[in-house]
N, C-alpha and C positions, 0 to 999 in steps of 0.2 A: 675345070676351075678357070679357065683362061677366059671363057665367054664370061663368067659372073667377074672375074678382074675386070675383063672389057667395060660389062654392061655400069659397075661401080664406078670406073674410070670416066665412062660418060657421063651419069649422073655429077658426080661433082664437080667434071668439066661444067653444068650449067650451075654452078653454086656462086652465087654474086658474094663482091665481098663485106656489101653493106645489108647483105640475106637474102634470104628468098632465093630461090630458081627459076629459072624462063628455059625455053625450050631453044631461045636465040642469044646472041648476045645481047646484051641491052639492059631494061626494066626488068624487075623478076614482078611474077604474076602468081598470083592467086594458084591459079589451075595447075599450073605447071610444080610448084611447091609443094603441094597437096601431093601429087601423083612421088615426085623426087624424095619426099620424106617419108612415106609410105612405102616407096621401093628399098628405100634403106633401111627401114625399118623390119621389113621382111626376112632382112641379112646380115640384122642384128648390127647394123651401123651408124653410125652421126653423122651429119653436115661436119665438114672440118670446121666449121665457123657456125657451132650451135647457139651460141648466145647469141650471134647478130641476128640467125635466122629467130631465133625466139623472139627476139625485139622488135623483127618486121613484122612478123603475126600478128602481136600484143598490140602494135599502130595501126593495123587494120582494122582491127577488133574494135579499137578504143573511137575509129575514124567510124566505122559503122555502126556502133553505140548512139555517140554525137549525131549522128545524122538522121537514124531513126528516132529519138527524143524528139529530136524540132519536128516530126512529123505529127505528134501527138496535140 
């Protein structure tokens, strides 16, 4: 159990507090999110900060929506 402590431990060490996960400090990314919430979800966990993380998804979503539209 102290490895899955660890490995959880690190995961939300990269948990931004405006959402999203990056693998650094910084911006949080796409890729990195995907892999972070996936891994917590494996082990039956949340982002401490679900709602932010759901809101920075939904701005992607909404940002890559908008962008493929003006290509049409």
């Amino acid at each position: 159990m102290k490895i899955l402590n660890n490995a959880l431990k690190f995961v939300h060490g990269r948990e931004h507090e405006k959402g999203g996960f990056s693998i650094y400090k910084g911006i949080s990314d796409t890729k990195n999110t995907y892999y972070a919430v996936n891994i917590l979800k494996m082990f039956n966990k949340e982002p401490h900060n679900k709602e932010k993380t759901v809101e920075w998804v939904e701005k992607l979503c909404n940002l890559f929506n908008t962008l493929t539209e003006d290509e049409s």
